[in-house]
N, C-alpha and C positions, 0 to 999 in steps of 0.2 A: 470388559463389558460383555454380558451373556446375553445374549438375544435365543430366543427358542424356535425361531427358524431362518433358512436366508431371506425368506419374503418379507421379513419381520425386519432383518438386517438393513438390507435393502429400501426399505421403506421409511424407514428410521430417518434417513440420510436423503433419500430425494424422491419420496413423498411414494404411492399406491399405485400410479398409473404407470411405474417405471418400473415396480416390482411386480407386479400383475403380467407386463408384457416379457419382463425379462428370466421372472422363471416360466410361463407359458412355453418360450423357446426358446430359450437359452439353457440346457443342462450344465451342469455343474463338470468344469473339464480340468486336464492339469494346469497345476500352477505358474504361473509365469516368473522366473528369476525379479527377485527386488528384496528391498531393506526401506527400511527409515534413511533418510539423510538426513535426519535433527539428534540421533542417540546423543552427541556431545554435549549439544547445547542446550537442551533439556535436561540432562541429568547436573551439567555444569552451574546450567543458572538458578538450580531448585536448592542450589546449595546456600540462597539467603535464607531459605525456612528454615534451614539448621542452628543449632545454637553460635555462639560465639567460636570464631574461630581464629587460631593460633594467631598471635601479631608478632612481628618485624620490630624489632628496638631501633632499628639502623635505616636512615634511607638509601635507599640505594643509589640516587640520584634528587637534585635536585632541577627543577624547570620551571620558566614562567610560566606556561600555560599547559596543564594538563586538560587533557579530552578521555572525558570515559563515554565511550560510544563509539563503534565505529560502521555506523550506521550513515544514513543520507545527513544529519542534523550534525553528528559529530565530524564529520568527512567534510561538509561545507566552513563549518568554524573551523578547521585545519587550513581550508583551500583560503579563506578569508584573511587569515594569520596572515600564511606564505605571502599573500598578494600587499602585506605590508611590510614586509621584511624579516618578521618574526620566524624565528627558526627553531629556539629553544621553546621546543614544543615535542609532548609524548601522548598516545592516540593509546591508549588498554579498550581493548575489543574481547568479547566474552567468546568468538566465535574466531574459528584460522583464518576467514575471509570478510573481506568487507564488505559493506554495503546495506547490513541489517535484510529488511523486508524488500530491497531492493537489489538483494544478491542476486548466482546467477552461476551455473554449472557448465559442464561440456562435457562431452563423449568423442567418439569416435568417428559420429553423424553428424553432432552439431549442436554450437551452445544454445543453452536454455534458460530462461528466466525461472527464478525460483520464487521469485512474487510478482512485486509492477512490473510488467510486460511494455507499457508505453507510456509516453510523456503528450502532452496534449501541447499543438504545435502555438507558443506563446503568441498574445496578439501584438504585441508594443517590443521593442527593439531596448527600452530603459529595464533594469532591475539587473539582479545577478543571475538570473534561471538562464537569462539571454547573451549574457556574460560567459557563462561557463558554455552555451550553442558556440559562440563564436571562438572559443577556445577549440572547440572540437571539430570544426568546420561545417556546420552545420548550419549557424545563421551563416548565409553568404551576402548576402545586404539587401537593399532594401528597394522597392517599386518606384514609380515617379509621385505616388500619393504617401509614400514613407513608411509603409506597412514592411514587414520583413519577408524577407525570402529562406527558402529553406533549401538545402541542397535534395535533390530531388530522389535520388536512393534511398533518403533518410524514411522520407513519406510513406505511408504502407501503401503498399503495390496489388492493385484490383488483382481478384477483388477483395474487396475488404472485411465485408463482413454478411452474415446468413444466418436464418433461421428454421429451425428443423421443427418440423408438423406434422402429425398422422402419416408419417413414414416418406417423405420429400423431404426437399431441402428446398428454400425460398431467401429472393435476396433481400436482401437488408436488416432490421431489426423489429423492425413494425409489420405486423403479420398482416397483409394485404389480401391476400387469396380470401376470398369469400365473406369477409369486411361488407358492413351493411351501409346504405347510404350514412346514418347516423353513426356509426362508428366513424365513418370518416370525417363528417359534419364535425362533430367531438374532438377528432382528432388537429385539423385545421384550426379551433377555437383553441383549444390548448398550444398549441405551436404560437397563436398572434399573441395568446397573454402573456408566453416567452420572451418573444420578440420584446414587448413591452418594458419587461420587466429587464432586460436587457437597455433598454434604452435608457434606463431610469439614471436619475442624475442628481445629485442631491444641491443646497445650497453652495457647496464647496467645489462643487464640478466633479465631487466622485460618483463612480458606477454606483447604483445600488449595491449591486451583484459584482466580484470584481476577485481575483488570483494576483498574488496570496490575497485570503479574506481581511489583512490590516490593509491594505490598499482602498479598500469599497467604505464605502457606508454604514455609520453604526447611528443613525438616526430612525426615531420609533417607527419611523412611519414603515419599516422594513423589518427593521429587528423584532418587532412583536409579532411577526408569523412565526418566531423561533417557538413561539408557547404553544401553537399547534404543531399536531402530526400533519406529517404529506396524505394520506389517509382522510385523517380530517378535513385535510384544505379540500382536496377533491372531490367530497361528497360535499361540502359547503358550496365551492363553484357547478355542483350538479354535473361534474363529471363520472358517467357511471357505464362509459364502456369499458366491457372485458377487457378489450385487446389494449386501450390506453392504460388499463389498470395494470396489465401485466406489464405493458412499458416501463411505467411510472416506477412499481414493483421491481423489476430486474436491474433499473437503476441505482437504484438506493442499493441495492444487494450491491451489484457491481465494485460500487465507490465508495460503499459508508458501510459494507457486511451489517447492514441492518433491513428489516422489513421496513414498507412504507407506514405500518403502524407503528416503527417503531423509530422512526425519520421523523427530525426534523421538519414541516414545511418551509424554514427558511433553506435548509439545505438541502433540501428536493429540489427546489427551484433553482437556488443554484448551480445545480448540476446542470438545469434546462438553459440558463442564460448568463452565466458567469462567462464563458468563451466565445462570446459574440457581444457585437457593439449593437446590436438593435439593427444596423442597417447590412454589417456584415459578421459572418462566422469566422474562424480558427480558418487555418490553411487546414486540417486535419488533425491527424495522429503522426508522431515520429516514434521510430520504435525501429528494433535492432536484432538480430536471433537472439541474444544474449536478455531481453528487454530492459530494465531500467540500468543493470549490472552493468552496461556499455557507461552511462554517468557516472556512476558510483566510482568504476575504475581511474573515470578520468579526474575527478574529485580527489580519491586517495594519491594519484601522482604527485599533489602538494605535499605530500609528509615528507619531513625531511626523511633521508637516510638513516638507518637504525632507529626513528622515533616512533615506528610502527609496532605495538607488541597487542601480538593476536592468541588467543588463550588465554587471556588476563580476566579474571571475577575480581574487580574492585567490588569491595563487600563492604566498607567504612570512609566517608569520606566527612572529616573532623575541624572544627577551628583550633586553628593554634596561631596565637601572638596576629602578625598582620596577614596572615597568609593559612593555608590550611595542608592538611597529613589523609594521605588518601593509604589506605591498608586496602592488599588484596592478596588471592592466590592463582600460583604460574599454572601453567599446566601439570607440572607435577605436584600440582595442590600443594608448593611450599609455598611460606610467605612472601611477602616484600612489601617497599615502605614506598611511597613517592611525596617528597613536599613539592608546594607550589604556591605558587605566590595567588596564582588566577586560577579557578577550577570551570569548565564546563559541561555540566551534567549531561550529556545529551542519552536520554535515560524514557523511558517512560513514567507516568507519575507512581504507578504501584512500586515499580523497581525504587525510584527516588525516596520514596518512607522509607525505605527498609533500608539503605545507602547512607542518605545523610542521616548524622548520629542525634542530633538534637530533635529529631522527629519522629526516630521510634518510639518515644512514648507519648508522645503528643503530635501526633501529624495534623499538618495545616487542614480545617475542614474542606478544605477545596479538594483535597486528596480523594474522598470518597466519591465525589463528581464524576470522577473519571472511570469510564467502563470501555472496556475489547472487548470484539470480537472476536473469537475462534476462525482460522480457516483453515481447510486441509490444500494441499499444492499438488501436485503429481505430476512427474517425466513421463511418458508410457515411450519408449523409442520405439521403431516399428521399421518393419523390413523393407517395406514397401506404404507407399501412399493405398490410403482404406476405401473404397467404394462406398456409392453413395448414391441416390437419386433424386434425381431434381440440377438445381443450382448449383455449381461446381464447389472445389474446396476453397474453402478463405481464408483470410488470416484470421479473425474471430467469428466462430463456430458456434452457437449456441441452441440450446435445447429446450424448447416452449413448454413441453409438459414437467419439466424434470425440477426440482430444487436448486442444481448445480447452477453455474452462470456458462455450463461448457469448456470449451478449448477453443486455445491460440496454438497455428503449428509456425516452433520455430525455425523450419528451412522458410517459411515463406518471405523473409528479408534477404537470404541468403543470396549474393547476387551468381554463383555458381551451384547454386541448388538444381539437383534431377529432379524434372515435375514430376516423374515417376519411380522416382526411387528412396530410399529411405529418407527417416522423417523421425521429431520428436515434437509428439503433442501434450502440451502444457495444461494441463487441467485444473479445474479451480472450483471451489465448492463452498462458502460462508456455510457456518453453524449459527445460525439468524435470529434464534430462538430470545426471547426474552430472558430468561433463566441462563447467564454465560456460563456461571459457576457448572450449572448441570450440563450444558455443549460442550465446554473443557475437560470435563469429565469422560464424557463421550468421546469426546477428539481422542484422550492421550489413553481409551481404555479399548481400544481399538488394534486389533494384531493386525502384522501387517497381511495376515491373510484376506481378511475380512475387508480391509480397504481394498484387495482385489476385487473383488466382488460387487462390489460396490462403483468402483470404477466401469470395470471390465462393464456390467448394467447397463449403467449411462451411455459409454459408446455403445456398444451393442444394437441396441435402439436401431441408430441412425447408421451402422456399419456392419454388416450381419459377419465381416472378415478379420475384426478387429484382434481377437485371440490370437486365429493364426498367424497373423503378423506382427505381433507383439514380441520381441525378444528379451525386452527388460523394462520394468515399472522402477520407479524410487520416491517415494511418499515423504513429504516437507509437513509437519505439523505447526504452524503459529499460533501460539495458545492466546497469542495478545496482539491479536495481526494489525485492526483497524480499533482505532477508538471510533465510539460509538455517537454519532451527534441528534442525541435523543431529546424529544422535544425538551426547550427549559434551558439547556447547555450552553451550546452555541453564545448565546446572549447573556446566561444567565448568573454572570460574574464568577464563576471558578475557574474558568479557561484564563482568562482578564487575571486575575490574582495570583495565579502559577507564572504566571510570566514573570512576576517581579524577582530579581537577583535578592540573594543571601545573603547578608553582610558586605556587601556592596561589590564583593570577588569572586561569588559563587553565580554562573550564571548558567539559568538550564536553558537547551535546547531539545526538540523535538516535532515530531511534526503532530502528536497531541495536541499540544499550545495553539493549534490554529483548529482543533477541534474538527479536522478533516483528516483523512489520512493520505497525502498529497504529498509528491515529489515535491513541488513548489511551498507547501507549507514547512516541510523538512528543512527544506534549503534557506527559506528565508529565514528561520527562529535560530540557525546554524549560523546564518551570517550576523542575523541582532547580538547573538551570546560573544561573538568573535569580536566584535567592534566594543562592545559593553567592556570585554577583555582588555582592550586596546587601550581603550579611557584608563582603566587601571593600571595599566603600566605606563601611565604616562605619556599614551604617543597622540597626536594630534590626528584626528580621524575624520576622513573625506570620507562618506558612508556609500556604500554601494547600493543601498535601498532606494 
């Protein structure tokens, strides 16, 4: 990527008023030690655009149930197997660690999320999301009205979260300070139509709004805001304050790496009242130094011994007789063979055309449905906790004027963390842009100098200390981080039609399938593919859903 100046660079990425202040004072200093932490698995998985490659005559083993994935969706249909007994089961992951988008690093200071940072604390005690809490100890039970309980170190630890303004820091997320009567007016009407729409209840006694999204409501009287934007909804309701805008705005980026013109309004608003019953909210956020990577770990504990193989590019996955021949390559790029009687694609849908063999030349039209987002990650570890003024440090950090959605720092779960002494901030930035194909481009034509820069910007702003006490950056590219739930989708039959299994043994998971990019979507389509499995091999199935 050539840019013709850094202010250009910079601006590129998180918008004028970030590059204007940060080359104004901020000169150009040495570089701070870092790398890419994705070279493998980017150069690894670009290896489907390649021609055909060499196949395996021999399988190397055979298994009931193979998993290609070893992400939240593939890791849940393992944990789902385990939990009925099934054990002849093999997990090819394209990546040495588990957990997909939900992985998760460490240093010397302290691990760190390398995508979802936190799980939003469930409202109901039934499902598997709440199943695998109390595996972990985390649901610890339940109140005298039957709501659940959470173990209390889990919950993020005040404060929680802040927003950074014309060189302060402010709490919470809704920018108060200097907020006009009718901004706030605005802002109370939009909260009660939450409320509302939280309350909603359909003829079957489901939410409107509800986690996972098959759980709620597919009746029109809800589903047809999926054909507007969030955008649109809000200038239709005559919502036209900045600061609600930028709300509304930051959300959608946050959860869907899309703008609010480019959001759903069924899933804008779900974001505002899927986690609340109308009369009450969510206990919070649960969240970990490691963040979602703490689940993910505890999910890959179900692979049996030796059925874990990490480095694996399944690149072919074929029918044969009653069962199907999955081809890929090890790490040393040789081949190998797996048959299986059950296959579970837990894949994205671009990855799945190119995968299954009967659809590179004709893929399902649902396939083109499905669009990601770009997002960039970043470690920055730091020697020392960064100065700041205003509202102390939080655990989610965010920045008003800037593109970026900010930083989460991961000591702050740490229950032996120095409040003043080193620290690794988790940074996070969506490529939001309509145009993915040109953000992806952008993303992966970016050196890693220039993401210095770019970062180092951002904080800067709000930390004028932040270089000095930088010891080491490491930059995470997801070219395909969040699918996109852009008006139309959601509802609008491809998501519904991707669901359905292949030849009655092919079954995909992901958390695409629920057209949100969610812990809990992951896990649920992980558990439906695993049970689906179950059916096929004959075993009589008590469903966890």
């Amino acid at each position: 990527m050539i840019h013709t100046s850094r202010r250009e660079l910079i601006a590129s990425f998180l918008g004028l008023a970030v590059a204007d202040l940060a080359c104004r004072k901020n000169p150009v200093a040495p570089p701070i030690p870092g790398e890419f932490a994705d070279i493998q698995l980017v150069e690894t998985g670009h290896l489907l655009r390649a021609g055909p490659p060499p196949l395996a005559k021999e399988a190397e083993r055979t298994v009931d149930v193979l998993i290609v994935g070893g992400g939240v969706a593939g890791l849940s249909a393992a944990w789902r197997l385990a939990g009925a007994g099934v054990t002849d089961v093999l997990v090819c992951e394209l990546d040495g660690v588990e957990g997909g988008t939900a992985r998760s690093g460490k240093n010397a200071v302290s691990a760190y999320p390398w995508g979802a940072h936190y799980l939003p604390a469930p409202l109901t005690t039934h499902g598997p999301v709440p199943r695998l809490l109390r595996e972990l100890g985390v649901l610890t039970g339940t109140d005298a009205g039957g709501a659940p309980q959470y173990a209390e170190q889990t919950l993020i630890h005040e404060p929680e979260e802040r927003i950074f303004y014309r060189g302060a820091w402010y709490e919470g997320l809704y920018l108060r300070v200097g907020a006009s009567a009718e901004d706030l007016a605005q802002l109370a009407r939009f909260e009660k139509q939450m409320q509302g729409f939280a309350s909603a209840r359909d003829g079957r006694g489901r939410k409107a709004f509800a986690v996972p999204v098959a759980s709620g409501s597919d009746d029109a009287e809800w589903t047809q805001l999926d054909k507007l934007s969030m955008a649109n909804w809000l200038e239709r309701e005559r919502f036209d304050s900045p600061r609600l805008k930028w709300l509304v705005e930051y959300a959608c980026l946050d959860d869907f790496g899309s703008s609010a013109a480019g959001t759903s309004a069924w899933a804008g608003i779900w974001y505002f009242c899927a986690r609340q019953t109308g009369e009450e909210k969510n206990d919070g956020y649960l969240s970990w130094p490691e963040g979602n990577g703490k689940l993910a770990a505890q999910l890959a504990r179900s692979v049996p011994a030796g059925r874990w193989r990490p480095r694996s590019l399944v690149h072919t996955v074929e029918r044969s007789g009653d069962g199907w021949v999955a081809h890929g390559l090890d790490a040393t790029k040789a081949p190998f063979r797996i048959d299986a009687r059950q296959v579970v694609l837990a894949c994205p849908r671009h990855v799945a055309a190119r995968v299954v063999k009967e659809w590179r030349d004709a893929a399902p039209s649902f396939v083109k449905e499905f669009e990601a987002s770009p997002w960039v990650v970043a470690n920055l570890t730091l020697s020392a906790r960064p100065t700041g003024r205003g509202f102390p440090l939080a655990w989610d950090n965010v920045f008003y004027e800037s593109k970026s959605i900010g930083y989460v720092v991961a000591t702050h779960q740490s229950p032996r963390a120095d409040v003043h002494g080193p620290t690794v901030l988790t940074w996070y930035c969506p490529l939001a842009a309509d145009d993915v194909k040109a953000e992806r481009t952008k993303l992966l034509g970016t050196t890693i100098s220039e993401w210095e820069q770019v970062i180092v910007a951002d904080m800067s702003a709000a930390h004028r200390d932040i270089r000095t006490l930088a010891t080491r950056l490491e930059v995470m590219r997801w070219g395909h981080a969040m699918v996109k739930p852009r008006p139309g989708f959601v509802w609008g039959g491809a998501r519904q039609a991707a669901q359905e299994s292949l030849h009655g043994s092919l079954h995909f998971a992901h958390t695409d399938l629920g057209g949100l990019a969610l812990f809990e979507e992951a896990n649920h389509f992980g558990v439906v593919a695993a049970e689906r499995a179950l059916v096929g091999l004959g075993k009589t199935v008590e469903t966890w859903l």
